[in-house]
N, C-alpha and C positions, 0 to 999 in steps of 0.2 A: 449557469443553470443550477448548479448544484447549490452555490449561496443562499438562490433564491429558497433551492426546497427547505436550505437546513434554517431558514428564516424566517417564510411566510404565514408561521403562524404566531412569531414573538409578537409581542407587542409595542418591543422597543424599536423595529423595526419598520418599515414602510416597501412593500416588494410591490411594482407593478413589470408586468413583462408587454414587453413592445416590437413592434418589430420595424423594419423601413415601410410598412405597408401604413404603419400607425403612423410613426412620429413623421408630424408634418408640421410647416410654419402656419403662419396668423392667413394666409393664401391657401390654406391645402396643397400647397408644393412641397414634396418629399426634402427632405434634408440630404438623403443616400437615394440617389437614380438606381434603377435595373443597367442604365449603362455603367454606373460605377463598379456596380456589382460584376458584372462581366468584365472588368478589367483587370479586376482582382481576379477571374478565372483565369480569363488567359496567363494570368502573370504566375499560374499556376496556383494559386489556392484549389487545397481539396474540398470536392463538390458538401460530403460532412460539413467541413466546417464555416462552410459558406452560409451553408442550410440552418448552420447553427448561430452564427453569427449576426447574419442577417435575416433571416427571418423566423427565428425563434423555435425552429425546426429542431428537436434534437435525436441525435439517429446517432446508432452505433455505429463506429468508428471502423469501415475493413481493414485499418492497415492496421489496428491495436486493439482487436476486441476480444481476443483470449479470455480474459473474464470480464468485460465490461458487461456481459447478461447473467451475471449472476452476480456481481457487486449491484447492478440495477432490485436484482431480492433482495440485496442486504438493505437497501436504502429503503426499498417497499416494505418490510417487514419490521423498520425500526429495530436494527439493529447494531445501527451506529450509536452509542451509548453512553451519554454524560458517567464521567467519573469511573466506568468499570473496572473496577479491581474484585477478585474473589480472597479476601481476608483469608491469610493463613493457609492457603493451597500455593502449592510447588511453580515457580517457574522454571520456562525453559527458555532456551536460546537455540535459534534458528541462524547461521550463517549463508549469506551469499559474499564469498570470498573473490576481491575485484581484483583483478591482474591491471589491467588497463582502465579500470571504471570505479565508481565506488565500492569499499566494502559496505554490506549492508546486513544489519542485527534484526531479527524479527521477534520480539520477545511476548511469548505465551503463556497463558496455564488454560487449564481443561477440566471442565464440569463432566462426570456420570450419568448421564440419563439415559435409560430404558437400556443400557446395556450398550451405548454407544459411548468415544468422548467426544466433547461438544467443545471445538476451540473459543476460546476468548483471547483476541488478539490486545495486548494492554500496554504495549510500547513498542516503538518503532525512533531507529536513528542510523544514518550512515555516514560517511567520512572517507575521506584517502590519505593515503600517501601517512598510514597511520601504523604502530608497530601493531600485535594482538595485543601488548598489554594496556592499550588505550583502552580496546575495545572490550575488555574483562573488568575493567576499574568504570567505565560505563554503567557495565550490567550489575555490577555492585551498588554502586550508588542509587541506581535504579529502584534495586529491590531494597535498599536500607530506606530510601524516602519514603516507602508504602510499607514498611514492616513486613517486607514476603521472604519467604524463606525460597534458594535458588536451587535447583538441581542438575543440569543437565546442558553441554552445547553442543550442541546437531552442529557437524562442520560438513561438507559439499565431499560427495566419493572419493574426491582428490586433495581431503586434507590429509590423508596420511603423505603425502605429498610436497606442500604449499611450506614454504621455507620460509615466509617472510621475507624474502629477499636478502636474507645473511648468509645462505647458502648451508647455514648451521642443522639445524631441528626442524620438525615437519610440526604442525598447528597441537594434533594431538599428544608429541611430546613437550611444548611450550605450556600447554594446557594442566597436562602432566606434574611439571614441575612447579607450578603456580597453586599444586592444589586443589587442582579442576578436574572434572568427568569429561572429556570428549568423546564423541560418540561420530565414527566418519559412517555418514548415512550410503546404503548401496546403490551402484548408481542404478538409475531408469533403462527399463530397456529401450526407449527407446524417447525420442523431444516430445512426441506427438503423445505418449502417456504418461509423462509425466507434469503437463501440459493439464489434462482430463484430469489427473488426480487430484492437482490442486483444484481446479476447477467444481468438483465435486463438492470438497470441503468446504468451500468457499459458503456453499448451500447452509453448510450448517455451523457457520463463524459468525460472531460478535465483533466488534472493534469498541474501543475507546477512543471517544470524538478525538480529546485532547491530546490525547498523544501517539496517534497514530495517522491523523491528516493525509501526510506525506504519503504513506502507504495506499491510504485509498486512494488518492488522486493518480497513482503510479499505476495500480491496479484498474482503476476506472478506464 
């Protein structure tokens, strides 16, 4: 679904959407029966992605929609956005620091307008089983291939914490001694507003097509 939107109006492209209702042989016999399709329910496929699979039905997701209605305004609004970089403005660095799952780097800068900041999300990458200085020589190379100057990394309320698994230094002293600003953000009071807040934002964020993909589809 999403291919089709970021594509159907190229011209090097060719999008038609179909669904088992359409595609039928040289007989008008379905290719996918409604029996097939119910086997795949029983066999537990969720009714979403049924809907979406087979008949071009596409519906938000219950069991992952936290922001899926407000990445659906990012998409309506054209604001998924070839090439965005803002020339010569500050980035920063967002961590979600992975015990058992990926680390994950969210990397930003922010526009002024009307007295608000208006994020621009312009790189996105994660990785495991990774030290932090992978993930600092990353965000360097980052910002030396776009000529941006870097400022700042947002580590998770439990980076004064988070050891790297050396048992040594906690994120913001590793950071510390590399030269770096870390900043351990406070935590939320509570899933469910911290949930809302991003979700907010989200209203009023940009992406870069190219490299941030992975983010929106996580996010979607």
């Amino acid at each position: 679904f999403r291919l089709i939107q970021k594509n159907k109006t190229d011209p090097l492209w060719y999008c038609r959407e179909e669904s088992i209702n359409t595609l039928v042989d040289e007989n008008g016999k379905p290719y996918i029966t409604d029996e097939d399709v119910d086997e795949d329910r029983r066999a537990g496929m969720p009714e979403y992605l049924i809907q979406q699979e087979y008949y071009g039905n596409v519906q938000i997701n219950e069991e992952t929609k936290y922001f899926a209605i407000a990445m659906n305004e990012v998409y309506k609004s054209d604001r998924i956005v070839r090439n965005l970089i803002l020339p010569n403005k500050n980035v920063y660095a967002f961590y979600d620091i992975g015990v058992d799952d990926c680390t994950a780097i969210t990397l930003a800068q922010f526009e002024i307008r009307s007295g608000k900041m208006w994020p621009h999300v312009i790189g996105y990458f994660e990785n495991n089983n990774r030290d932090l200085n992978f993930y600092v020589n990353e965000i360097r190379m980052f910002c030396n291939r776009y000529s941006l100057p870097f400022k700042f990394h947002f580590v998770p309320h439990d980076g004064k914490n988070r050891n790297w698994n050396d048992g040594l230094k906690n994120t913001i002293d590793y950071l510390a001694e590399k030269g770096e600003m870390g900043i351990s953000v406070q935590r939320p009071a509570s899933h469910k507003t911290a949930i809302e807040t991003i979700r907010q934002k989200l209203y009023m964020t940009s992406f870069n097509m190219e490299n941030t993909q992975r983010l929106i589809d996580c996010l979607s």
